[in-house]
DRENVEXRO-802618 format. One record per residue: residue in one letter; z, y, x of N, C-alpha, C in turn. Coordinates in steps of 0.2 Angstrom, whole numbers, padded with zeros to 4 digits, always signed. Layout:
# residues N
AZYXZYXZYX...
This chain:
# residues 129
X-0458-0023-0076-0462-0017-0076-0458-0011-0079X-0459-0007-0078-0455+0001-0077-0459+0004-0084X-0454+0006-0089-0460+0010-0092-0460+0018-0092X-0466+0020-0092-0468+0025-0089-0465+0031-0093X-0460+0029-0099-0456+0037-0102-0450+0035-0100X-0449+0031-0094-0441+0030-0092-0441+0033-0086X-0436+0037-0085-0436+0042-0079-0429+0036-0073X-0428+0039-0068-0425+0037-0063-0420+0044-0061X-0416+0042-0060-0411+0048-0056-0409+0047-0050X-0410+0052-0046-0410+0049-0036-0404+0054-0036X-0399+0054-0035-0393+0058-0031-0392+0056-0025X-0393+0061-0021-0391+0062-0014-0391+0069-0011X-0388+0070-0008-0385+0077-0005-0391+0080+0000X-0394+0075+0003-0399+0075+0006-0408+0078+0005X-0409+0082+0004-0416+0085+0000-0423+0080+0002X-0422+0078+0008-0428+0076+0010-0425+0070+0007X-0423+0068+0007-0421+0058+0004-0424+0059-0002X-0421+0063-0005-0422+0063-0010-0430+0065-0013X-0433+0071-0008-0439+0073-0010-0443+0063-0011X-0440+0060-0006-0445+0054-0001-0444+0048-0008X-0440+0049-0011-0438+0042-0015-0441+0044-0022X-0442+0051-0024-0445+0056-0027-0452+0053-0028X-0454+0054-0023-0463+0052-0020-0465+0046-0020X-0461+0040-0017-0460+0033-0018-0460+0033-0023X-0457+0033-0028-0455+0032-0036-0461+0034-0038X-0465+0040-0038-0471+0040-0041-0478+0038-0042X-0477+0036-0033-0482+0032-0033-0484+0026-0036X-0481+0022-0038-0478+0016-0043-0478+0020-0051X-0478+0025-0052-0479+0027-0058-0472+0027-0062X-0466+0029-0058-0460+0029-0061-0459+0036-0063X-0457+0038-0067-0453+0046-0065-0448+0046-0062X-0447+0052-0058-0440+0053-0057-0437+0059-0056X-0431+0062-0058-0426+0067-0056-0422+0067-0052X-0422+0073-0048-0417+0072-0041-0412+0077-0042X-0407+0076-0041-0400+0079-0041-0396+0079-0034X-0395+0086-0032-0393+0087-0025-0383+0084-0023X-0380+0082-0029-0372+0078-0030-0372+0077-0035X-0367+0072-0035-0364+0069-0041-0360+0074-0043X-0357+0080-0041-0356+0085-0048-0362+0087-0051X-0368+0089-0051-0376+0091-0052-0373+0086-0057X-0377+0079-0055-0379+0075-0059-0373+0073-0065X-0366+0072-0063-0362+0072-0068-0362+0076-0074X-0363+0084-0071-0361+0089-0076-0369+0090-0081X-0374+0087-0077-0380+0086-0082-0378+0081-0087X-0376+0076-0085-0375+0069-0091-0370+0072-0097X-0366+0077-0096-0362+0078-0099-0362+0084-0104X-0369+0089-0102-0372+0096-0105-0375+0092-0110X-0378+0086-0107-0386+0083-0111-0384+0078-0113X-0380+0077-0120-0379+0069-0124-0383+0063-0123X-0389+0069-0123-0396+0062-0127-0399+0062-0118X-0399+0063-0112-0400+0063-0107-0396+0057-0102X-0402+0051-0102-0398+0043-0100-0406+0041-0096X-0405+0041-0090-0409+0038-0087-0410+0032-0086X-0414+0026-0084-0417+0022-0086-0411+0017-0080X-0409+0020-0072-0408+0018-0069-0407+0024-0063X-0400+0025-0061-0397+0031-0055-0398+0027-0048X-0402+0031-0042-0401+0029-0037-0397+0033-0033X-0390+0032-0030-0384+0037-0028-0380+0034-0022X-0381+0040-0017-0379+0040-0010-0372+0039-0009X-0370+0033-0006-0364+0034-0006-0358+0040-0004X-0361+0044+0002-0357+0047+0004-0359+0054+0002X-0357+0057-0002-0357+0064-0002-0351+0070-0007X-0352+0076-0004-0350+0081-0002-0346+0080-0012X-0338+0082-0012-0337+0081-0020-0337+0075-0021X-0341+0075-0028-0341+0068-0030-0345+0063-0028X-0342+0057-0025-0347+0051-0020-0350+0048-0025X-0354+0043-0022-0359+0038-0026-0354+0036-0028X-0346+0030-0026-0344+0025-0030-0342+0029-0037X-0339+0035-0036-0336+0039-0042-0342+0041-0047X-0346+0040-0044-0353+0042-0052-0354+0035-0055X-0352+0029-0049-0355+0024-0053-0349+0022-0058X-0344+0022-0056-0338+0022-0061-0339+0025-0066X-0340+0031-0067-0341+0034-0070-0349+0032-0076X-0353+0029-0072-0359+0028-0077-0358+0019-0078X-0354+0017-0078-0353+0011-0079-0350+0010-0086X-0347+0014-0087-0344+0017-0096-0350+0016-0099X-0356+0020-0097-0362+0020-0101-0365+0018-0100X-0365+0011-0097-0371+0003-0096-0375+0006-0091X-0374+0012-0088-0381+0014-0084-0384+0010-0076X-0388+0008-0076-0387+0003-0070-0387+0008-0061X-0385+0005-0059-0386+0009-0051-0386+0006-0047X-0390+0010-0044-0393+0005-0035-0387+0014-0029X-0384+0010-0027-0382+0012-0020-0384+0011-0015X-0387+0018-0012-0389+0020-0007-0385+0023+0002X-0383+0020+0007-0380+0023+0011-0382+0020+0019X-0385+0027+0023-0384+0026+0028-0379+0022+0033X-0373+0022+0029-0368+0018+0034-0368+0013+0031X-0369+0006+0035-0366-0002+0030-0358-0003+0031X-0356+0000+0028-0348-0003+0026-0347-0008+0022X-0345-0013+0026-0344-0019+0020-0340-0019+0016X-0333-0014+0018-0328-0014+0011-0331-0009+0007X-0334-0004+0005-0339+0000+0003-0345-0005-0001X-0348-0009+0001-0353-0012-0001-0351-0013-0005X-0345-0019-0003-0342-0024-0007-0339-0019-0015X-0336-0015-0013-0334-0013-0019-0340-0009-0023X-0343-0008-0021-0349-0005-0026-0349-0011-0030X-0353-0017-0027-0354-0024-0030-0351-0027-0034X-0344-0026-0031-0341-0029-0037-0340-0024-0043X-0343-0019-0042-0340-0013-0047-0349-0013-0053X-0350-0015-0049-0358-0018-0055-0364-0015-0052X-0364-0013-0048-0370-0010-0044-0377-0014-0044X-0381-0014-0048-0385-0018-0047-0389-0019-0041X-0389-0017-0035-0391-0016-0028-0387-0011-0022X-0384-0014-0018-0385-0008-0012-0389-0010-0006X-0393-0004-0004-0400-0002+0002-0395+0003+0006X-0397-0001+0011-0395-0001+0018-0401+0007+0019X-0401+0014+0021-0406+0016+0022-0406+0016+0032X-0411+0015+0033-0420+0017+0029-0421+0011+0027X-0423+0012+0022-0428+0004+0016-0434+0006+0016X-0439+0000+0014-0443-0001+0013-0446+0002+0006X-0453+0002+0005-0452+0004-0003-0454-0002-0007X-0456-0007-0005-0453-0013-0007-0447-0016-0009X-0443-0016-0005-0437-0016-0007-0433-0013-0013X-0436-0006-0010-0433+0000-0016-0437-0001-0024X-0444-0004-0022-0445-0005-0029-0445-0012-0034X-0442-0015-0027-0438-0021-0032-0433-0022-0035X-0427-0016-0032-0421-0017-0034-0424-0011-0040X-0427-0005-0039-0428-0003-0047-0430-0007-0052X-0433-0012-0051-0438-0015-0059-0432-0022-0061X-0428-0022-0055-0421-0028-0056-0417-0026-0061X-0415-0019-0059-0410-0014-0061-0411-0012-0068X-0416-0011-0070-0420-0007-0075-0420-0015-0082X-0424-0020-0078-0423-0025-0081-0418-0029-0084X-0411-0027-0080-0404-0031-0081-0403-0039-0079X-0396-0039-0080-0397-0046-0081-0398-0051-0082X-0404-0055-0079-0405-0062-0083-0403-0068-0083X-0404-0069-0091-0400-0074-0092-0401-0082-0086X-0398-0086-0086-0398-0092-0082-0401-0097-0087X-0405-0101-0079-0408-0109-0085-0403-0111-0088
C-alpha cells in the first residue's frame, strides 16, 4: 500500500498523459506531480534537496532530456522508476531493465497495471524464500 504523504512523479512531454496518470493515481489515493520533461523534473530535484518522490513515472521518449537519462540519473538516489513508452523497443526496454527500472508499460495500460507496478516500485525489492 502507497502511503498517502508519498507523492509520485509522472514526466512526460505529453499533457494529457500526464493529466490521465495524474487522475488514475488519485483515484487510488496516491499523490502526484506532473512535470512536462526531464529538464523540469531534473532541474526541480536539484533546486529542491529535500524533494525525493516516493517513485517517477517517465516517458521514454522526449524532447532534451529522455526517460533513460532521468533514470540514470535518479538511480544515484535509489529512486525507483517505471518507464513509460508508446513505442515497445526491445533494446530500449531492455536497457531501461537492466538499468533498474522497476517496470516498463507499454502505453496504453491499464490502470491495474499502472497500479501494480506503482505499489511494486514503491515497495522495492523483495527479499526471496
Amino acid at each position: 500500500m502507497v502511503n498517502p504523504n508519498q507523492i509520485v512523479a509522472v514526466v512526460d512531454d505529453d499533457e494529457s498523459v500526464c493529466r490521465a496518470i495524474k487522475r488514475l493515481l488519485h483515484s487510488e489515493g496516491i499523490r502526484a506531480e506532473t512535470f512536462a520533461s526531464g529538464d523540469e523534473f531534473l532541474n526541480t530535484l536539484s533546486a529542491i534537496p529535500s524533494y525525493r518522490p516516493a517513485c517517477v513515472i517517465v516517458d521514454v521518449q522526449m524532447p532534451g532530456v529522455n526517460g533513460l537519462e532521468v533514470q540514470r540519473q535518479l538511480a544515484l538516489l535509489g529512486v525507483p522508476v517505471i518507464m513509460i513508452s508508446a513505442y515497445d523497443d526491445l533494446a530500449v526496454r531492455q536497457a531501461a531493465l537492466a538499468s533498474g527500472a522497476a517496470a516498463y508499460l507499454r502505453k496504453p495500460f491499464n490502470s491495474a497495471i499502472l497500479f501494480k507496478a506503482v505499489e511494486m516500485a514503491i515497495a522495492g525489492p523483495q527479499p526471496g524464500p
